[in-house]
SEVEXLO-265894 format. One record per residue (C-alpha): x negated, y, z negated; residue number from 0. Coordinates in nm, 2 decimals, m for minus. Example, Ala and Ser with C-alpha at 12.3 -4.5 7.8 and 13.67 -1.06 7.14 Angstrom:
% residues 2
+--------+--------+--------+-----+
!      u !      v !      w !   k !
+--------+--------+--------+-----+
!  m1.23 !  m0.45 !  m0.78 !   0 !
!  m1.37 !  m0.11 !  m0.71 !   1 !
+--------+--------+--------+-----+
//
This chain:
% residues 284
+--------+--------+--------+-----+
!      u !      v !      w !   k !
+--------+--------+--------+-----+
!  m1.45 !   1.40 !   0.71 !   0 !
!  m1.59 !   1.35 !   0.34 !   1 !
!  m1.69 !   1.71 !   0.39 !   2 !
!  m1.35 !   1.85 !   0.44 !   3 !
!  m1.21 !   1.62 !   0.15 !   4 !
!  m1.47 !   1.80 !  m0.08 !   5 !
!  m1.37 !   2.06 !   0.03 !   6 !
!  m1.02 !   2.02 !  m0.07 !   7 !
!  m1.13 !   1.94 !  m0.43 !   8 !
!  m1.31 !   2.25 !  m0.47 !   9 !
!  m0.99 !   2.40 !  m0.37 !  10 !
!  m0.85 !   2.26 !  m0.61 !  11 !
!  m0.67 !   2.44 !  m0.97 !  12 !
!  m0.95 !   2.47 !  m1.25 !  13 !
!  m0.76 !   2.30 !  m1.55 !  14 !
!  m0.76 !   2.52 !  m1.85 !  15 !
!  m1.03 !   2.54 !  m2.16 !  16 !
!  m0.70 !   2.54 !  m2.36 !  17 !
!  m0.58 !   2.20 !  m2.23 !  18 !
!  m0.90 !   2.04 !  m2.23 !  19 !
!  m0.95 !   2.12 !  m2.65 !  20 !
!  m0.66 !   1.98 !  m2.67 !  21 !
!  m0.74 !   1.67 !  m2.51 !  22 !
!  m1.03 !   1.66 !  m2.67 !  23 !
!  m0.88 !   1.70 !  m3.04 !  24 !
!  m0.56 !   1.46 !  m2.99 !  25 !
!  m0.82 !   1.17 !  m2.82 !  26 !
!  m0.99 !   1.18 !  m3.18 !  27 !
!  m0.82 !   1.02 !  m3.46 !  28 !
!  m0.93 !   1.24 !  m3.71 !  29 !
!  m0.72 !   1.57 !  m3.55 !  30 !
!  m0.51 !   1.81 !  m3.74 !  31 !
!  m0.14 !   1.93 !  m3.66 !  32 !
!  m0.25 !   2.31 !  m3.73 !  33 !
!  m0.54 !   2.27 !  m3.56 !  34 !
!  m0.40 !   2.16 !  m3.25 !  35 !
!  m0.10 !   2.42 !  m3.33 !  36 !
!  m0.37 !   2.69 !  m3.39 !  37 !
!  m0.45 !   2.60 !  m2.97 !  38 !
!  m0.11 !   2.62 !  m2.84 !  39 !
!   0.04 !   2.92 !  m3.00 !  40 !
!  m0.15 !   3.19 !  m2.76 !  41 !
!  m0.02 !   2.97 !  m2.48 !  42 !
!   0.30 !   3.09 !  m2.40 !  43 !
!   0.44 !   2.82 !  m2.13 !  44 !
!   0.34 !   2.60 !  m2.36 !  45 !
!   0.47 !   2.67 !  m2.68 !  46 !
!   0.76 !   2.75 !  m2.49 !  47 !
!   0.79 !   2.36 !  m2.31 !  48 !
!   0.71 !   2.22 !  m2.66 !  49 !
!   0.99 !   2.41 !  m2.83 !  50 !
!   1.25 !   2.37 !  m2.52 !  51 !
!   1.14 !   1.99 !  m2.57 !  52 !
!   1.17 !   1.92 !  m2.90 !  53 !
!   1.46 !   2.12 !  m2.97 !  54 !
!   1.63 !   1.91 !  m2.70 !  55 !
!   1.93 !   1.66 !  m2.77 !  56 !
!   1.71 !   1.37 !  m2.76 !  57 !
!   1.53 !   1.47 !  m3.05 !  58 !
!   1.90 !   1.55 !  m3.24 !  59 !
!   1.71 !   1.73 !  m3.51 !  60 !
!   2.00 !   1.87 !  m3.75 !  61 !
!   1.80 !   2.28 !  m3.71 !  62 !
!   1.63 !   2.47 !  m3.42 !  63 !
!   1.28 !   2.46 !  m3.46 !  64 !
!   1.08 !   2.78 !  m3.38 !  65 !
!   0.76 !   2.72 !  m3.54 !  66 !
!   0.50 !   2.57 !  m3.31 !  67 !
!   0.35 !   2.34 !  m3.62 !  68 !
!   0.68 !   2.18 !  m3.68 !  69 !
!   0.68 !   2.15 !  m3.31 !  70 !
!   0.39 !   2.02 !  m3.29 !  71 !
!   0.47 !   1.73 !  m3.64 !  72 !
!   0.80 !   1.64 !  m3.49 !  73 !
!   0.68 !   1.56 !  m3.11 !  74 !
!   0.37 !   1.32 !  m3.25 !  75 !
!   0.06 !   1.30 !  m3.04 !  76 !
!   0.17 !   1.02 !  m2.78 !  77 !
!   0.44 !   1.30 !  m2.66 !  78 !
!   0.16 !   1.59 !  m2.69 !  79 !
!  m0.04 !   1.39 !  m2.51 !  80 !
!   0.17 !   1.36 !  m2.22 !  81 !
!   0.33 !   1.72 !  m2.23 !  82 !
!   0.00 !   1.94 !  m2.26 !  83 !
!  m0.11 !   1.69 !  m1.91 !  84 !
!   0.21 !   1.72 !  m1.75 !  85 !
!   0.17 !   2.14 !  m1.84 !  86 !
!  m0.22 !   2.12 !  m1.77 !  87 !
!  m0.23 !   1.88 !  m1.48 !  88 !
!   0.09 !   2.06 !  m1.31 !  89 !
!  m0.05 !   2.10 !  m0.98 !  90 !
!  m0.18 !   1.74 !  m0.99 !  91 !
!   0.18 !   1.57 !  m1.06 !  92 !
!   0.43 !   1.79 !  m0.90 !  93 !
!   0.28 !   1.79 !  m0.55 !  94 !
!   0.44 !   1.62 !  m0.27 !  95 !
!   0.26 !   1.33 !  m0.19 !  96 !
!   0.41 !   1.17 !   0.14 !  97 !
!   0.09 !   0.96 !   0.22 !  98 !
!   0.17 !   0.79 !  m0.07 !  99 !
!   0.49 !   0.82 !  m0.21 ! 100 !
!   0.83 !   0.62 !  m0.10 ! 101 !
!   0.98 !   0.91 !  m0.32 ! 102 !
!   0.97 !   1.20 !  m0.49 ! 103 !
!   0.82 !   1.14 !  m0.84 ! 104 !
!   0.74 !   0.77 !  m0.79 ! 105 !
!   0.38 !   0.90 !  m0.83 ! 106 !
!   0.42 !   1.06 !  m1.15 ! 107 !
!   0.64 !   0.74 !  m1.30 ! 108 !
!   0.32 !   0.51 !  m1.18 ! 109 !
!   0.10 !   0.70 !  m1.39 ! 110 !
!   0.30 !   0.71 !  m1.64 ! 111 !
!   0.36 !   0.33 !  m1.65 ! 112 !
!  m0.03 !   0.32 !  m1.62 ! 113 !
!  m0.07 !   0.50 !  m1.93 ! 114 !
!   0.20 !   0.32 !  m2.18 ! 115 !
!   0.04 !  m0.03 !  m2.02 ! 116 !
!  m0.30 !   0.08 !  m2.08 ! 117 !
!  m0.19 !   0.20 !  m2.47 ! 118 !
!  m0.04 !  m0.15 !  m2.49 ! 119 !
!  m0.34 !  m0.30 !  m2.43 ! 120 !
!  m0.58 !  m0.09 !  m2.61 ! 121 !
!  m0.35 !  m0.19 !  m2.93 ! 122 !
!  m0.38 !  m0.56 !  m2.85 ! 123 !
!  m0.77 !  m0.59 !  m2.72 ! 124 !
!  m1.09 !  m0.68 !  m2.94 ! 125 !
!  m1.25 !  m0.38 !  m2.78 ! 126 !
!  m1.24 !  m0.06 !  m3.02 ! 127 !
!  m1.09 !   0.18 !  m2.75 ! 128 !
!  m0.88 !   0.43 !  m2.89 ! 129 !
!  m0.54 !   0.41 !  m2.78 ! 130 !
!  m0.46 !   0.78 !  m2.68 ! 131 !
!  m0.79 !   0.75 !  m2.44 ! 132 !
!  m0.68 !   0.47 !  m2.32 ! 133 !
!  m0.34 !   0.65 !  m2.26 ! 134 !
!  m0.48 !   0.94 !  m2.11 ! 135 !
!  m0.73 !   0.72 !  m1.89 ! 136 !
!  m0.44 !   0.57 !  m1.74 ! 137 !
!  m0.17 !   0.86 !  m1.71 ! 138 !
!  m0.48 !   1.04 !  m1.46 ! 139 !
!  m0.63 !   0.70 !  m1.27 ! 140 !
!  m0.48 !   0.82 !  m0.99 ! 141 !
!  m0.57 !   1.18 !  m0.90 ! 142 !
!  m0.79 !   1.15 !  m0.58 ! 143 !
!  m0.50 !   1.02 !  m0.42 ! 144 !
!  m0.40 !   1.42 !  m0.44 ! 145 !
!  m0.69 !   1.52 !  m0.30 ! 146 !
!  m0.69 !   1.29 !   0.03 ! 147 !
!  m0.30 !   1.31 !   0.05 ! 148 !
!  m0.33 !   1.70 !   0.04 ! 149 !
!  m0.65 !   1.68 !   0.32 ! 150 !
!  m0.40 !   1.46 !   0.53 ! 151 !
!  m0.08 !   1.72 !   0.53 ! 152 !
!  m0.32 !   2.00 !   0.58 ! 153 !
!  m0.48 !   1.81 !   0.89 ! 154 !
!  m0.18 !   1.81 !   1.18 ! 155 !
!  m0.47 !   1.57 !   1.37 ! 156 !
!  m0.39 !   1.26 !   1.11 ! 157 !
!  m0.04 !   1.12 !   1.20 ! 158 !
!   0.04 !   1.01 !   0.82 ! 159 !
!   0.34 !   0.80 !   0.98 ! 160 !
!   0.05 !   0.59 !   1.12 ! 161 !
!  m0.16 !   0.57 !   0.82 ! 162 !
!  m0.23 !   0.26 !   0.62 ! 163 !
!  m0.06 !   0.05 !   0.87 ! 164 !
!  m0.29 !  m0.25 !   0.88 ! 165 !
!  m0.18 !  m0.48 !   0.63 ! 166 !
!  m0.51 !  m0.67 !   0.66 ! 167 !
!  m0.68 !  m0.39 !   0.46 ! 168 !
!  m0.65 !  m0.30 !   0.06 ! 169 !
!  m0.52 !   0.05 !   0.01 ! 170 !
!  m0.94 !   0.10 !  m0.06 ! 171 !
!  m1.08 !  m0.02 !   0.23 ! 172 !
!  m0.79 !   0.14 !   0.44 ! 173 !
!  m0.87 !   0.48 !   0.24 ! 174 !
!  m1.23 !   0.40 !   0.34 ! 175 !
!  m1.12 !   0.34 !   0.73 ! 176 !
!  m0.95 !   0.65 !   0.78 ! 177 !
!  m1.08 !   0.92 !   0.55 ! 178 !
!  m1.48 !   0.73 !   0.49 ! 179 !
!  m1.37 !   0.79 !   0.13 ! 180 !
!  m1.16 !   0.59 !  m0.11 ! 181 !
!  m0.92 !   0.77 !  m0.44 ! 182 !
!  m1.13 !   0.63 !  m0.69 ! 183 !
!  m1.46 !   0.86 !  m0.58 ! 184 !
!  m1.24 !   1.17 !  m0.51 ! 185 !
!  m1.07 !   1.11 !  m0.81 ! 186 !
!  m1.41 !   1.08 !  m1.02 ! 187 !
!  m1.51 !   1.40 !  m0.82 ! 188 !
!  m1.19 !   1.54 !  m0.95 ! 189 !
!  m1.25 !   1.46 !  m1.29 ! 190 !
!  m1.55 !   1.57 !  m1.32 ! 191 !
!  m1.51 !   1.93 !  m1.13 ! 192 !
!  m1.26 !   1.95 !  m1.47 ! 193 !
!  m1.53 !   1.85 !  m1.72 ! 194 !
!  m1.35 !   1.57 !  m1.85 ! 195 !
!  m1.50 !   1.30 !  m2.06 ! 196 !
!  m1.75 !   1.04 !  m1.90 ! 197 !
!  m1.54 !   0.73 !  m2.02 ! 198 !
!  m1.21 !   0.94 !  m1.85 ! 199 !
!  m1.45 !   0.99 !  m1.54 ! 200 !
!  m1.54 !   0.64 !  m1.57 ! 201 !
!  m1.21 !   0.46 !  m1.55 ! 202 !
!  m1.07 !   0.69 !  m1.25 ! 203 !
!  m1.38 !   0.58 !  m1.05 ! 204 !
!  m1.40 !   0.19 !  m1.20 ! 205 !
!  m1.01 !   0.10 !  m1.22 ! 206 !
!  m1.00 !  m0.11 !  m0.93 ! 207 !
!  m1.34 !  m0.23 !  m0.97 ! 208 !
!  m1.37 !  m0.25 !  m1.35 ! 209 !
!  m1.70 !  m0.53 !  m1.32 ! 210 !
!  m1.88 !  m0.26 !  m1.16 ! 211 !
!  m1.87 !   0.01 !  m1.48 ! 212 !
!  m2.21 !   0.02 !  m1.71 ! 213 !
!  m2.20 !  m0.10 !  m2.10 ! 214 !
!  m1.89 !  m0.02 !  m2.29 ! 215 !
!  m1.79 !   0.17 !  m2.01 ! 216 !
!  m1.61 !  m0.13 !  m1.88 ! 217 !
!  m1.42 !  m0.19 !  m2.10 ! 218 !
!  m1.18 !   0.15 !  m2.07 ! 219 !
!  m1.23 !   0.07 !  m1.69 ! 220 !
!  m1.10 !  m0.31 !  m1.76 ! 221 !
!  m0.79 !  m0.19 !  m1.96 ! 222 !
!  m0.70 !   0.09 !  m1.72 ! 223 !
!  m0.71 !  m0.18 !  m1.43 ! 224 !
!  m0.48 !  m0.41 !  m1.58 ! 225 !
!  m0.26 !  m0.16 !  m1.70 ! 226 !
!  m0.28 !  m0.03 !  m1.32 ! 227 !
!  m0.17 !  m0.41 !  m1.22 ! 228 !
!   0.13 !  m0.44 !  m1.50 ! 229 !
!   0.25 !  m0.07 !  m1.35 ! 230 !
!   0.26 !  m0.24 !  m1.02 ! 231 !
!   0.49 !  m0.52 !  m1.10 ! 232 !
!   0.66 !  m0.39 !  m1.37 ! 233 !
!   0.85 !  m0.69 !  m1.49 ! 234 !
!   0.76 !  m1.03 !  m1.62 ! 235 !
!   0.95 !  m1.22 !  m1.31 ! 236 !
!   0.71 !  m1.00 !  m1.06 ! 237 !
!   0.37 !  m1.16 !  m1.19 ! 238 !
!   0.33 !  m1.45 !  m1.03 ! 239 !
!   0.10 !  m1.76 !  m1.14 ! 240 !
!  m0.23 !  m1.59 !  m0.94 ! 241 !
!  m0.18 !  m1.27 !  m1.09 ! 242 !
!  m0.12 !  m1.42 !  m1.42 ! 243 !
!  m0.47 !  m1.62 !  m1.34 ! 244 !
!  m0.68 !  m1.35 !  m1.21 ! 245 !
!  m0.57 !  m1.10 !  m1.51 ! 246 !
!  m0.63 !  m1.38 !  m1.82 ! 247 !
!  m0.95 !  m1.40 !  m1.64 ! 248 !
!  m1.09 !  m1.09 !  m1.68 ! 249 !
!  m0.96 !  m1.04 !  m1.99 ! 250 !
!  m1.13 !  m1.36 !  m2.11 ! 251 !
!  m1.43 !  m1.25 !  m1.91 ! 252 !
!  m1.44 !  m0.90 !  m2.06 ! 253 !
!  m1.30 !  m0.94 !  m2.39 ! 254 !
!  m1.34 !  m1.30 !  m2.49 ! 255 !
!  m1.00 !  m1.35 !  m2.55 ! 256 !
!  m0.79 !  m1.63 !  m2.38 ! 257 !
!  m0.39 !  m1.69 !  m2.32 ! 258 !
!  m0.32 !  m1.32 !  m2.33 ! 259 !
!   0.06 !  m1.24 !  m2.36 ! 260 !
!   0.09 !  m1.03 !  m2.05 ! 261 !
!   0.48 !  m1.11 !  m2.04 ! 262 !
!   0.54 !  m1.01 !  m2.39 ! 263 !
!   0.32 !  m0.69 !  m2.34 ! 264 !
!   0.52 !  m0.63 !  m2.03 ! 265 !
!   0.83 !  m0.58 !  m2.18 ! 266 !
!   0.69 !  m0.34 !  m2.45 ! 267 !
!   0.55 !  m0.10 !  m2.23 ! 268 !
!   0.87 !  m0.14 !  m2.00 ! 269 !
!   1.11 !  m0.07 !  m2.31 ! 270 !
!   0.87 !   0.22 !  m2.44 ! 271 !
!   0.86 !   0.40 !  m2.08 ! 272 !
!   1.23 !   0.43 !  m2.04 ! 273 !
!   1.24 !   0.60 !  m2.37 ! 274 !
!   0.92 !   0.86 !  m2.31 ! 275 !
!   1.09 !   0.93 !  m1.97 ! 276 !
!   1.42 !   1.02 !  m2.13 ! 277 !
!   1.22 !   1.20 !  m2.37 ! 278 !
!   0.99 !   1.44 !  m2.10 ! 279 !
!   1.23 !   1.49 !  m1.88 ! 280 !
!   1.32 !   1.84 !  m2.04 ! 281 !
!   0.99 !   1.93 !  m2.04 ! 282 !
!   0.94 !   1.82 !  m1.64 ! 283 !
+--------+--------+--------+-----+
//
């Protein structure tokens, strides 16, 4: 069976040269607004997202904008960030996903959790990783669960209504008992079929096992995993004591930091995702 999933990944889009520059140039801290302009302009769906987006209510800018550098100076990079993945990654986030969705979207709101969480750590942790990898890390942790949910519609011999029904298991190891293949190593696969970083690469294969990623490695991995975990439970009320225990120590384990305000943390990332979701939904 890990044949045919391989298969499905090689059947899977090619992600632009055009999206991954830009990646590449808003990740660094040194980028440009007309550089990163200069990229989009020739790309007409999107230039044409960017302008339908910012010209949006939301924004309530007091002129229409039509030139793709103002665009580009009025969005800021967090929302750049997100838009060129939600345009370059399309075909990754607007796919049904019944294995693994309870609804339509809840997938795409995960990651997105992931990624403000995992910026919202990067800004408080001892650990030099730049906050828009760290954001981008986490907005993409997830994509080898496209992969196996896609092998497991286009197999009529898997019963998905009888998937993942032994509650004994982790979502891993019942991956692992149905498919011989967790979404961590597909999604690695993915990632790097798309020539994406090695500390992206790294996190999508290490976020639920972050101890298991190499040198400083581990520490992207470490901050995409607890963002993964704050995603999960969303509010302060939903992390109980053990949570609370086993998350202060990694983070004390990892970064040599004790007490860590999860809670308060919690409630930025939770105020700050309402607001980018407001803000993308134009562009989705």
């Amino acid at each position: 069976m890990i044949d045919e999933i391989v298969q499905t990944i090689d059947r899977m889009p090619r992600i632009s040269n055009i999206t991954l520059l830009l990646l590449d140039r808003l990740m660094d801290e040194n980028f440009t607004v007309s550089e990163v302009a200069k990229l989009i302009e020739p790309d007409v769906s999107l230039s044409s997202r960017l302008l339908q987006t910012v010209n949006s209510p939301f924004f309530g800018l007091s002129r229409k904008i039509t030139s793709i550098r103002l665009a580009v100076t009025f969005f800021g990079r967090l929302n750049m960030l997100s838009l060129i993945i939600m345009e370059g990654f399309k075909d990754i986030f607007y796919v049904p996903m019944r294995l693994y969705e309870r609804r339509p979207g809840e997938f795409w709101e995960h990651s997105l959790k992931t990624a403000l969480a995992a910026k919202a750590l990067a800004e408080w942790l001892p650990a030099g990783v730049n906050t828009d990898v760290a954001y981008t890390a986490g907005l993409l942790h997830d994509m080898g669960k496209v992969c196996i949910s896609k092998f497991a519609e286009e197999n009529l011999f898997i019963q998905i209504s009888e998937l993942f029904s032994d509650f004994n298991l982790n979502l891993l190891e019942q991956e692992r008992k149905y498919f011989q293949v967790d979404h961590t190593i597909v999604g690695e696969a993915l990632a790097d079929k798309w020539n994406l970083p090695d500390y992206v690469c790294m996190a999508v294969r290490f976020h639920h096992h972050p101890q298991m990623a190499l040198g400083t490695f581990r520490y992207l991995s470490t901050i995409v995993y607890l963002a993964n975990m704050m995603a999960k439970f969303s509010t302060p009320e939903a992390l109980d004591d053990s949570i609370l225990d086993q998350m202060n120590s990694i983070v004390a384990s990892v970064f040599l930091k004790k007490d860590f305000p999860f809670e308060k943390i919690l409630l930025k990332f939770e105020e700050e995702f309402k607001k980018t979701r407001k803000r993308l939904q134009v562009a989705i």
